[in-house]
N, C-alpha and C positions, 0 to 999 in steps of 0.2 A: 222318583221312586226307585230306591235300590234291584238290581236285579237278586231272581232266588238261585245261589247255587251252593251245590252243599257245602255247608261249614260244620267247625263245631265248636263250639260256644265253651268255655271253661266258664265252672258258677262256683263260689264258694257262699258256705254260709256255714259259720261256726266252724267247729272240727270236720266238715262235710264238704265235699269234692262233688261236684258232678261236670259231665261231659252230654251237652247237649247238642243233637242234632238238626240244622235245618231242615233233613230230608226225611226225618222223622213226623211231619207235620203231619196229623191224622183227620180224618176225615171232616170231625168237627172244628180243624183249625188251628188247632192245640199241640205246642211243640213237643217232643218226647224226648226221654232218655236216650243218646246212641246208644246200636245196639255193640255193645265192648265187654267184654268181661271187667273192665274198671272204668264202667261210665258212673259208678255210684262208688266213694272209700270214704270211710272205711265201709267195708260192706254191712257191719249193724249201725250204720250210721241211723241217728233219729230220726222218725219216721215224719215229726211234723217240719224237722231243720229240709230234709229230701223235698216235703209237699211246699216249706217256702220258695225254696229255688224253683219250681215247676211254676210256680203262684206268678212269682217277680218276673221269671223269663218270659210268659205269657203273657201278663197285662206290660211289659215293655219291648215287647218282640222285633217291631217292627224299627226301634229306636238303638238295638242289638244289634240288628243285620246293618244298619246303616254306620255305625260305628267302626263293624267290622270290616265293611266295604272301604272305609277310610286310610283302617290301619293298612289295611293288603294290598291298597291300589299300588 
């Protein structure tokens, strides 16, 4: 099992950017947005493109972090 230490995750989906936190993980489990002034661009990005990316980084989280662990070893 990968260890957790904070990363952050770059998501695209469509014209939409996001910057996800490992150390964002909230109570329920659930990874969040870092907290950045450009963890979301364009900033009126669409609202359902924003809830994919939240959608896909959660139900694959665990296959994220280990990837990640790969590239950076």
């Amino acid at each position: 099992m990968c260890t957790r230490r904070i990363t952050i995750l770059r998501t695209f989906m469509a014209d939409t950017k996001g910057l996800l936190s490992s150390s964002k993980l909230g109570e329920d489990g659930r990874v969040r947005f870092a907290e950045r002034w450009d963890a979301i661009q364009p900033g009126d990005a669409k609202r359902n493109h924003v809830r994919h990316v939240l959608n896909a980084a959660n139900a694959h989280f665990d296959d994220l972090m280990e990837l990640w662990e790969e590239a950076h070893v």
